[in-house]
ZAMARGU-4260 file (C-alpha; in steps of 0.2 Angstrom, whole numbers, plus 5000, padded with zeros to 4 digits):
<rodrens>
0) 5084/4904/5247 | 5070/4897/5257 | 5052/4895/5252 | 5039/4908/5257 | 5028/4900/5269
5) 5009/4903/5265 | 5005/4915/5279 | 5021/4925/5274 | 5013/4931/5256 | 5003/4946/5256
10) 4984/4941/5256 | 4971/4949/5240 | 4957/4957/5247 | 4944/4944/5244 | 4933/4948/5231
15) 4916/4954/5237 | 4900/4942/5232 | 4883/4949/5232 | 4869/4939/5244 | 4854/4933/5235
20) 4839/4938/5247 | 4826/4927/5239 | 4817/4921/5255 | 4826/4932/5267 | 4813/4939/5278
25) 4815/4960/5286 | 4823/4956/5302 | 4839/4945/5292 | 4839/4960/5280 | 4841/4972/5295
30) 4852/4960/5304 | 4864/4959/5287 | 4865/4976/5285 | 4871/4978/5304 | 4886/4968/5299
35) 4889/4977/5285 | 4889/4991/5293 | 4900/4984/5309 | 4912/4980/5292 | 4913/4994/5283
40) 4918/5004/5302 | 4930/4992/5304 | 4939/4995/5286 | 4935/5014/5289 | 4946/5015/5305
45) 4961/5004/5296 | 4961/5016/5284 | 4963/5028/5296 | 4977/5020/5305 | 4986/5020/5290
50) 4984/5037/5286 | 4989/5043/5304 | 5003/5033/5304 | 5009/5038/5285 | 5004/5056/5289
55) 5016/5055/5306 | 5031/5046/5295 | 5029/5059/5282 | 5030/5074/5295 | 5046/5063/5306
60) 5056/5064/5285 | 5050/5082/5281 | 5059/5089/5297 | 5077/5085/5292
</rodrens>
C-alpha cells in the first residue's frame, strides 16, 4: 500500500484567529472587514455549489 502523499489527505478548516486592532486606524478596519466579507461570499457560494449539486444527485437516485 502506498503512502498518502500530503496533498492527497483531506485538509481541516483552519481554525479562525481573532485580529487584535490595537493601533488599527478606521480605513484598515473598513478595509479588513471588505475582506471578510469577500470571504465569507466566497464560503456562501461553495456552500451553495454543494447543495445544487447534492440536491441534483438526490433528484437523479429518487427517479429510479
Amino acid at each position: 500500500m502506498a503512502p498518502i502523499e500530503e496533498e492527497d489527505r483531506p485538509r481541516r478548516a483552519p481554525r479562525f484567529q481573532p485580529m487584535v486592532f490595537d493601533g488599527w486606524d478606521v480605513a484598515q478596519l473598513r478595509e479588513y472587514i471588505e475582506a471578510l466579507q469577500t470571504e465569507i461570499s466566497r464560503a456562501e457560494a461553495a456552500i451553495g455549489a454543494r447543495d445544487a449539486q447534492r440536491a441534483a444527485a438526490e433528484a437523479f437516485f429518487r427517479k429510479g
